[in-house]
mmCIF file of the N, C-alpha and C atoms, coordinates in Angstrom:
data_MODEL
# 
_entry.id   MODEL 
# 
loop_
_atom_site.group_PDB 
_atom_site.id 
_atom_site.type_symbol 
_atom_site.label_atom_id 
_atom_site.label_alt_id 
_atom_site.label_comp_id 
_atom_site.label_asym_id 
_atom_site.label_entity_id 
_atom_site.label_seq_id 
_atom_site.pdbx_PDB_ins_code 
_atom_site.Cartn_x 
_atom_site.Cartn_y 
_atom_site.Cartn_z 
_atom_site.occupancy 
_atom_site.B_iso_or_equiv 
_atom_site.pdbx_formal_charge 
_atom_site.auth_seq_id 
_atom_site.auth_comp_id 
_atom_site.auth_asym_id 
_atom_site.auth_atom_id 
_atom_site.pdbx_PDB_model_num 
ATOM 1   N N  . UNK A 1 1  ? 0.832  -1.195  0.000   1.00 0.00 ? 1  UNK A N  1 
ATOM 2   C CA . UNK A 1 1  ? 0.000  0.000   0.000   1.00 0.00 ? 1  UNK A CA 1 
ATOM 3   C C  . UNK A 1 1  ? 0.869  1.247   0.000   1.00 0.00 ? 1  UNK A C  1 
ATOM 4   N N  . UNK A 1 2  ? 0.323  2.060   0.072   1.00 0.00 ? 2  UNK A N  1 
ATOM 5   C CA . UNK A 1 2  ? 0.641  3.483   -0.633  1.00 0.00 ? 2  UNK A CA 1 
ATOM 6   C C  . UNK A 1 2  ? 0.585  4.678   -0.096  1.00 0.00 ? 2  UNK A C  1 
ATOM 7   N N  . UNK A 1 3  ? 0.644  6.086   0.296   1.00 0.00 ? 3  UNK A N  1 
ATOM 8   C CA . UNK A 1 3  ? -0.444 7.049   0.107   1.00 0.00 ? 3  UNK A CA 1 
ATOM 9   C C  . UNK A 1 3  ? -1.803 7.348   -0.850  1.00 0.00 ? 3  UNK A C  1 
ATOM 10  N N  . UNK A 1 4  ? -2.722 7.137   -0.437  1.00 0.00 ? 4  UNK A N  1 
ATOM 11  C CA . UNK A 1 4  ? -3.805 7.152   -1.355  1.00 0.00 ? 4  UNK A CA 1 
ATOM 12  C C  . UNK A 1 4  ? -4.230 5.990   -1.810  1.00 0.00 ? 4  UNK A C  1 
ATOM 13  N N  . UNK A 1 5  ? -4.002 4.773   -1.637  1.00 0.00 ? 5  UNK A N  1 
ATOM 14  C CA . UNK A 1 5  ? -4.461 3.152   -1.498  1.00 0.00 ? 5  UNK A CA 1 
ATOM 15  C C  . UNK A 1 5  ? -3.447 2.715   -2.122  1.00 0.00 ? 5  UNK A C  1 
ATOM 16  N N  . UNK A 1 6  ? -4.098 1.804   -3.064  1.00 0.00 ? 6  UNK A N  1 
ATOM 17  C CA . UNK A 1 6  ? -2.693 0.638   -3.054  1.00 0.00 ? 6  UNK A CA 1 
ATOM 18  C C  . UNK A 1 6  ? -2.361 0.879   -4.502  1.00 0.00 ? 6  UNK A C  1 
ATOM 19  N N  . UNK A 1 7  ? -1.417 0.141   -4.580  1.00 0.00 ? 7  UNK A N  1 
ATOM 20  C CA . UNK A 1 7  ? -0.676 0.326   -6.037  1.00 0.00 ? 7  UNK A CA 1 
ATOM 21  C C  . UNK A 1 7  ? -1.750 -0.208  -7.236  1.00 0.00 ? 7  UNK A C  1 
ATOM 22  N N  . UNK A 1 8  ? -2.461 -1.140  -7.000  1.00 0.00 ? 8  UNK A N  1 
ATOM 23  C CA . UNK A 1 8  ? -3.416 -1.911  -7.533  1.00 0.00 ? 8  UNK A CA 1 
ATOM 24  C C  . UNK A 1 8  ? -4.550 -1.152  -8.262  1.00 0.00 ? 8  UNK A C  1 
ATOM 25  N N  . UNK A 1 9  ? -5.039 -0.167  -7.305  1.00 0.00 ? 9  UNK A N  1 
ATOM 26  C CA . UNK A 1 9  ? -5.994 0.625   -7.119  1.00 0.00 ? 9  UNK A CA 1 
ATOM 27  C C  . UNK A 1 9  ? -5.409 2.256   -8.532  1.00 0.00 ? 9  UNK A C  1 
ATOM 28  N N  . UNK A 1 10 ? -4.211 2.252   -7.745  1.00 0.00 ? 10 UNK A N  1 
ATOM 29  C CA . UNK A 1 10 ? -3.716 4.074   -8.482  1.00 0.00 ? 10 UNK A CA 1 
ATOM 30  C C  . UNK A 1 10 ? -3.360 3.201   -10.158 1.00 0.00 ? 10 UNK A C  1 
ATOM 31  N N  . UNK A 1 11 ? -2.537 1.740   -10.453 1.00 0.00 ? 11 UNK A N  1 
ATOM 32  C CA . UNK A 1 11 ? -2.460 1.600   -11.673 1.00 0.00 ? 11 UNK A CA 1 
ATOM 33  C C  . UNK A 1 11 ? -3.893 1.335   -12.440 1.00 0.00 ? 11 UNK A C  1 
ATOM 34  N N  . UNK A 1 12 ? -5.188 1.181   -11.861 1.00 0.00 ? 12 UNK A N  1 
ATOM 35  C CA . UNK A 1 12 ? -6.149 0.774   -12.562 1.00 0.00 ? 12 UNK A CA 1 
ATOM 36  C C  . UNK A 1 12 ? -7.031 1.981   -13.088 1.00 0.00 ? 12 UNK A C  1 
ATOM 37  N N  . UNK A 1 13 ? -6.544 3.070   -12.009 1.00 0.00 ? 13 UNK A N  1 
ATOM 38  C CA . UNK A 1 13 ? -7.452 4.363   -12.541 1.00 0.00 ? 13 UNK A CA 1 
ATOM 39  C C  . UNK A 1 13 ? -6.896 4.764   -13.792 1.00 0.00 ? 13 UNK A C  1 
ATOM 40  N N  . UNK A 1 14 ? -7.176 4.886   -15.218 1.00 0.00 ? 14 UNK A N  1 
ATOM 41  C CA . UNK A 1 14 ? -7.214 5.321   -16.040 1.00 0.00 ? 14 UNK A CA 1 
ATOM 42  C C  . UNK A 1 14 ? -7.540 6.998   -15.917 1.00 0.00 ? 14 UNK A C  1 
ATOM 43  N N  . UNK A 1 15 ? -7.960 7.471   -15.241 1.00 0.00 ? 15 UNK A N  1 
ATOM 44  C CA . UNK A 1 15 ? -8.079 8.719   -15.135 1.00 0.00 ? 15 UNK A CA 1 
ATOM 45  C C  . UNK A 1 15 ? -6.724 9.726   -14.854 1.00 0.00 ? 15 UNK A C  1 
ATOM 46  N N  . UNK A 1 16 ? -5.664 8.591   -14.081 1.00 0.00 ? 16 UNK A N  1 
ATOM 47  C CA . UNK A 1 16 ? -4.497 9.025   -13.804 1.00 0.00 ? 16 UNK A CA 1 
ATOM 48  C C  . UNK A 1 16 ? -3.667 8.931   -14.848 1.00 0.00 ? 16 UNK A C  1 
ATOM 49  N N  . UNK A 1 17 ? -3.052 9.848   -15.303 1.00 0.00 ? 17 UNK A N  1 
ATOM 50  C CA . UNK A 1 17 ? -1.794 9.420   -16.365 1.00 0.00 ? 17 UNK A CA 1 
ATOM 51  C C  . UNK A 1 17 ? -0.094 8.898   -15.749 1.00 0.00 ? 17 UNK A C  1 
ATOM 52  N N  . UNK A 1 18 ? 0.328  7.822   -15.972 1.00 0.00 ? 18 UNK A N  1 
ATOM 53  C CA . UNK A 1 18 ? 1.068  7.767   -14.933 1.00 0.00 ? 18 UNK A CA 1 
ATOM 54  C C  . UNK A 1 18 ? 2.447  7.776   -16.046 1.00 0.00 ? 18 UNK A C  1 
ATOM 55  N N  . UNK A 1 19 ? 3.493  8.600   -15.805 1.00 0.00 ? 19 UNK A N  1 
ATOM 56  C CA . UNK A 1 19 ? 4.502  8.688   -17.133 1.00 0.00 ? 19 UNK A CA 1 
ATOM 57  C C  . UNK A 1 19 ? 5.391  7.427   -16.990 1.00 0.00 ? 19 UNK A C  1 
ATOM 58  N N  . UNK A 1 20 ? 6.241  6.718   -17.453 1.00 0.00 ? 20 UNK A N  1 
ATOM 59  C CA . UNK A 1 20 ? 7.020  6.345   -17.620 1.00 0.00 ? 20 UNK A CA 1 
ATOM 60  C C  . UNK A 1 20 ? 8.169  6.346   -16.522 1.00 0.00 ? 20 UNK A C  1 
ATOM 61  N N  . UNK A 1 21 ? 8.587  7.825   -16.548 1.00 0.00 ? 21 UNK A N  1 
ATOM 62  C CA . UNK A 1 21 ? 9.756  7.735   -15.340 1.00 0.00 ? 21 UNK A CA 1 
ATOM 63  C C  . UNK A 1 21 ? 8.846  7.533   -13.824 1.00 0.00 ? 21 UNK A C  1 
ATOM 64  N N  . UNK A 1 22 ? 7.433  7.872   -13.922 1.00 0.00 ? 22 UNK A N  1 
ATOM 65  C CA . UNK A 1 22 ? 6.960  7.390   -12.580 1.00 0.00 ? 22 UNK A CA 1 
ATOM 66  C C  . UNK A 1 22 ? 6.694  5.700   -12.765 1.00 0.00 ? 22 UNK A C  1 
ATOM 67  N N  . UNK A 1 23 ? 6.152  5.373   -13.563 1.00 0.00 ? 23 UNK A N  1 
ATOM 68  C CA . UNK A 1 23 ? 6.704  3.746   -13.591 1.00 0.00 ? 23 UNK A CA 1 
ATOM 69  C C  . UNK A 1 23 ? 7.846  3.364   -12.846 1.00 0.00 ? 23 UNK A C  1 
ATOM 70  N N  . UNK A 1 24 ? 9.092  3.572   -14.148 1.00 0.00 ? 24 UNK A N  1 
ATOM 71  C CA . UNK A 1 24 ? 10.404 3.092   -13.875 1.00 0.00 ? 24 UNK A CA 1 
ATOM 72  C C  . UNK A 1 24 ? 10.776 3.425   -12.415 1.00 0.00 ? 24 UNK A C  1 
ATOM 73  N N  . UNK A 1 25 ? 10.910 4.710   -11.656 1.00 0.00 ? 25 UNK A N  1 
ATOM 74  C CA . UNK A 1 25 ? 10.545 4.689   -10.371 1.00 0.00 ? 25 UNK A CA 1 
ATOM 75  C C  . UNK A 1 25 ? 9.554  3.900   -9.334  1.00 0.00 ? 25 UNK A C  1 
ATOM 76  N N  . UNK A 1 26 ? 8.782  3.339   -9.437  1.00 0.00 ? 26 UNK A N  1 
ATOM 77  C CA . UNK A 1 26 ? 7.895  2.503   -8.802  1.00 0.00 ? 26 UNK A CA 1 
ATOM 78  C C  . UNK A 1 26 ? 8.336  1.316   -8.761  1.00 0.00 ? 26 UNK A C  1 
ATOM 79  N N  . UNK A 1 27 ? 8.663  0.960   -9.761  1.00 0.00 ? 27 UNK A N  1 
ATOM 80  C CA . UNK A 1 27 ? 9.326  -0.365  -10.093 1.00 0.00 ? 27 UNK A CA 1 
ATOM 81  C C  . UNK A 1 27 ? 10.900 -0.672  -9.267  1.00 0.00 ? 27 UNK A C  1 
ATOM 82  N N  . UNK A 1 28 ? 11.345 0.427   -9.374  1.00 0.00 ? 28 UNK A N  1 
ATOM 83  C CA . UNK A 1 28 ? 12.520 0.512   -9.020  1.00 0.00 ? 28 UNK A CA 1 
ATOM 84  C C  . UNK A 1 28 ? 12.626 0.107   -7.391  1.00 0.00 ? 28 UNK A C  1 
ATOM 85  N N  . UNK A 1 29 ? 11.663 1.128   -6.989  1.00 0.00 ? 29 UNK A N  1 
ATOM 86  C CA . UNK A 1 29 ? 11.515 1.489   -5.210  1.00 0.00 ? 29 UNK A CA 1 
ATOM 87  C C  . UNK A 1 29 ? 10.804 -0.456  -5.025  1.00 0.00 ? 29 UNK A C  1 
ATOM 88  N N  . UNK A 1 30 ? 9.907  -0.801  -5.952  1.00 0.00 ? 30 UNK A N  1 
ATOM 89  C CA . UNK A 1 30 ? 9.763  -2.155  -5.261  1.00 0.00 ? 30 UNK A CA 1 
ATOM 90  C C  . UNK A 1 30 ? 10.897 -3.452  -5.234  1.00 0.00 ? 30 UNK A C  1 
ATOM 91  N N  . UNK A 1 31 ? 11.488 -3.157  -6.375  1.00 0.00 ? 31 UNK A N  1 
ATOM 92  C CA . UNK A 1 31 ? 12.653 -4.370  -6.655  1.00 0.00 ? 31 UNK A CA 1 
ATOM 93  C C  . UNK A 1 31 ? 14.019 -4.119  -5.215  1.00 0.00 ? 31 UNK A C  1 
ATOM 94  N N  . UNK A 1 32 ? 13.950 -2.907  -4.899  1.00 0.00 ? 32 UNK A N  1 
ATOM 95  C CA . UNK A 1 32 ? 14.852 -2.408  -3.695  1.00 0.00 ? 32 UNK A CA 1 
ATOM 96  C C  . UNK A 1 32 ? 14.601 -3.215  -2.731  1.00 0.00 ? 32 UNK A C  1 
ATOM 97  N N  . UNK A 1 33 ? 13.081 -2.641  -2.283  1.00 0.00 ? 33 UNK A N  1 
ATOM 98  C CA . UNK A 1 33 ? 11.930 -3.341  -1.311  1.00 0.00 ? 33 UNK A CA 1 
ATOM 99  C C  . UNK A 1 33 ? 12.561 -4.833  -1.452  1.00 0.00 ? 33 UNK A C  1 
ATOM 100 N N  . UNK A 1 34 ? 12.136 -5.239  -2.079  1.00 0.00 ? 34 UNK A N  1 
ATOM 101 C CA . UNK A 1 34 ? 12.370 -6.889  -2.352  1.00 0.00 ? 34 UNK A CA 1 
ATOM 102 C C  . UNK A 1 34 ? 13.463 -7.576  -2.156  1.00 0.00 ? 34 UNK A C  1 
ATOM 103 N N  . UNK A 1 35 ? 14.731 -6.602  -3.078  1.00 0.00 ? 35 UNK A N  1 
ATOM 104 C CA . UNK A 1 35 ? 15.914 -7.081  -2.275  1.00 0.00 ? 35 UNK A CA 1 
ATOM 105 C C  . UNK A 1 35 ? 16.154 -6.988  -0.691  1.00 0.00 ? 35 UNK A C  1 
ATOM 106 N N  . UNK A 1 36 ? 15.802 -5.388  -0.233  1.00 0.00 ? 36 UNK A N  1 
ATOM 107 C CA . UNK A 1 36 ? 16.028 -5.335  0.741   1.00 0.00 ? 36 UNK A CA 1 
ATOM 108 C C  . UNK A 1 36 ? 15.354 -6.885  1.915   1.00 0.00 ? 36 UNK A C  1 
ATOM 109 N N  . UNK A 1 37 ? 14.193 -7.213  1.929   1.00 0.00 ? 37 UNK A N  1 
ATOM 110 C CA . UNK A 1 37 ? 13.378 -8.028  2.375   1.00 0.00 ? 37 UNK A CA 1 
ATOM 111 C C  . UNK A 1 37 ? 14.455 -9.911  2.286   1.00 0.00 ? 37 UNK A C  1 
ATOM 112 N N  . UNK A 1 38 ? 14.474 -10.014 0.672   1.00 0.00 ? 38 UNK A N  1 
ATOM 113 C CA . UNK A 1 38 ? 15.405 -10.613 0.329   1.00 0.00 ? 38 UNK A CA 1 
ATOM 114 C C  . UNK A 1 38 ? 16.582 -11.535 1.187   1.00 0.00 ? 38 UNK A C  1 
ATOM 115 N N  . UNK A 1 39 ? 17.565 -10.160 1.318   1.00 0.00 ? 39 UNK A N  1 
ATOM 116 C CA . UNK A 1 39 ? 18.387 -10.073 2.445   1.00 0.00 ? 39 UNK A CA 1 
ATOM 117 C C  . UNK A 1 39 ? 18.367 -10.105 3.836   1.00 0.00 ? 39 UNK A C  1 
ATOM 118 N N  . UNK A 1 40 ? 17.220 -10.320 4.341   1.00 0.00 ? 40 UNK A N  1 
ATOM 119 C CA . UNK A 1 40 ? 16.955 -10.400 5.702   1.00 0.00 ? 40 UNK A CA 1 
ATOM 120 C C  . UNK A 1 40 ? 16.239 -11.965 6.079   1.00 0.00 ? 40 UNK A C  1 
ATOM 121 N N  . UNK A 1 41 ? 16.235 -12.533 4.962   1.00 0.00 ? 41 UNK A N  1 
ATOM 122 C CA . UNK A 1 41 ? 15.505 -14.259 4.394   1.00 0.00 ? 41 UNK A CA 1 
ATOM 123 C C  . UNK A 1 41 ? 14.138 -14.047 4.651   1.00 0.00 ? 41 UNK A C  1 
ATOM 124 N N  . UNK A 1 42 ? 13.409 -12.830 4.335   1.00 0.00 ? 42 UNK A N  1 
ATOM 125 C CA . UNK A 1 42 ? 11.576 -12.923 3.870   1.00 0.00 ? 42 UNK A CA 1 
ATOM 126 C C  . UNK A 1 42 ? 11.522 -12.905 2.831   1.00 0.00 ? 42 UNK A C  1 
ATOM 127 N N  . UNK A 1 43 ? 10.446 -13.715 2.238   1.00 0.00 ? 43 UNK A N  1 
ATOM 128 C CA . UNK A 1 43 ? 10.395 -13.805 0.841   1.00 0.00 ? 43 UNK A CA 1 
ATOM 129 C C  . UNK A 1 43 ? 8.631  -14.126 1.155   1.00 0.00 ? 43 UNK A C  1 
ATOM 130 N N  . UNK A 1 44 ? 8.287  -13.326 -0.066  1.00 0.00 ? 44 UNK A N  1 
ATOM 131 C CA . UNK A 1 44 ? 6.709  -12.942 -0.316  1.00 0.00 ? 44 UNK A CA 1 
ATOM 132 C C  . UNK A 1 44 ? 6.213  -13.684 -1.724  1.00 0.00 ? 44 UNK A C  1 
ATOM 133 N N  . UNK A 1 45 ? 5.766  -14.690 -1.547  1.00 0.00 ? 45 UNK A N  1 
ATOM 134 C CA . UNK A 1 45 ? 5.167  -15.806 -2.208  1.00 0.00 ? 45 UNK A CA 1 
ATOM 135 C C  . UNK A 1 45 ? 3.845  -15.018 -2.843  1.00 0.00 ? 45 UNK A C  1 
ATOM 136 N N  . UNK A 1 46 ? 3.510  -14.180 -2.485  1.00 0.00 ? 46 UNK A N  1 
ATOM 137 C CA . UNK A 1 46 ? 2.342  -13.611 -3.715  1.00 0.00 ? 46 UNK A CA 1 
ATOM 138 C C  . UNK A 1 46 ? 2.607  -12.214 -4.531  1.00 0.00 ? 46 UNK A C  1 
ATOM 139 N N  . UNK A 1 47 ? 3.666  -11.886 -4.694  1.00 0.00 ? 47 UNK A N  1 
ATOM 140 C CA . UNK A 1 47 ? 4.056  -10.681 -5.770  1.00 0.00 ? 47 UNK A CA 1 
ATOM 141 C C  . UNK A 1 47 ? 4.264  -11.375 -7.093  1.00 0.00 ? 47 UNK A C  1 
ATOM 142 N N  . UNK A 1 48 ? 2.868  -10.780 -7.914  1.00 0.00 ? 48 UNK A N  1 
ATOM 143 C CA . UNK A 1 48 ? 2.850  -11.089 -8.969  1.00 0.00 ? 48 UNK A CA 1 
ATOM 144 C C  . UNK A 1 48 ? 2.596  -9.841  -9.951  1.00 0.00 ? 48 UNK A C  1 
ATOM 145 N N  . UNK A 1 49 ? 2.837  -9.699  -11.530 1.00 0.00 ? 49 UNK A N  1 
ATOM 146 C CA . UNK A 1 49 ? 2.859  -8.737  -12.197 1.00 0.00 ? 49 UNK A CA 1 
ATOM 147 C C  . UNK A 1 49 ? 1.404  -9.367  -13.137 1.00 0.00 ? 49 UNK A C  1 
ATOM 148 N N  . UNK A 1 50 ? 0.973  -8.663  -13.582 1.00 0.00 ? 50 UNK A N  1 
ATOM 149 C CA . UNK A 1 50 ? -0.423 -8.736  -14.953 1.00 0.00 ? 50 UNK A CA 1 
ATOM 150 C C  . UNK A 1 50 ? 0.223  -7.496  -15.753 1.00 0.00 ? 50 UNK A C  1 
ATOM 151 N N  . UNK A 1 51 ? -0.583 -8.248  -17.319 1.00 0.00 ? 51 UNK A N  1 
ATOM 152 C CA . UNK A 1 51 ? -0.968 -7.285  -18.171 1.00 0.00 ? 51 UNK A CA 1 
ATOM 153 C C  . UNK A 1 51 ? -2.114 -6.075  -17.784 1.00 0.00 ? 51 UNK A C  1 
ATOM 154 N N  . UNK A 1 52 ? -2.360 -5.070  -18.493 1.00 0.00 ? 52 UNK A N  1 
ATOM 155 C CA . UNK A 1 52 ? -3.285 -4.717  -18.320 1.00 0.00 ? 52 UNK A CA 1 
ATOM 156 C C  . UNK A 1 52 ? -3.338 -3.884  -19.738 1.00 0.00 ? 52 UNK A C  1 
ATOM 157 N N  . UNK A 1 53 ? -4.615 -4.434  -19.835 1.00 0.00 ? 53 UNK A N  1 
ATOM 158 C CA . UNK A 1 53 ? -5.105 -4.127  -21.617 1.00 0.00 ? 53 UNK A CA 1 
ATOM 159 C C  . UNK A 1 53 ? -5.605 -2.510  -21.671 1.00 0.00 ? 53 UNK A C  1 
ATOM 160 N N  . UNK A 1 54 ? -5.488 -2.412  -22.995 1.00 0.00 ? 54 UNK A N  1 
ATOM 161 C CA . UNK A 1 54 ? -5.435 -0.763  -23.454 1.00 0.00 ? 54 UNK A CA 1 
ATOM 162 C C  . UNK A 1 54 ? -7.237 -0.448  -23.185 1.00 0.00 ? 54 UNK A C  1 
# 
């Protein structure tokens, strides 16, 4: 989760335009997350990615 709900929620609104470098940033801050987590031996068995159609 997020400020303003969850990631789930802010990528589905179409109303939001979300650019690219805020992607690549998002993405970024979670793969960190993950390592960081990673490295401490938690590992999160339900992070999964979808398409999402035009």
């Amino acid at each position: 989760f997020m400020n303003g709900g969850s990631l789930d929620r802010f990528i589905d609104d179409r109303t939001v335009e979300m650019p690219w470098t805020l992607r690549l940033s998002l993405s970024s801050d979670i793969a960190q997350g993950m390592k960081y987590l990673h490295s401490r031996g938690i590992f999160h068995r339900d992070l999964t990615s979808r398409v999402i159609s035009p």
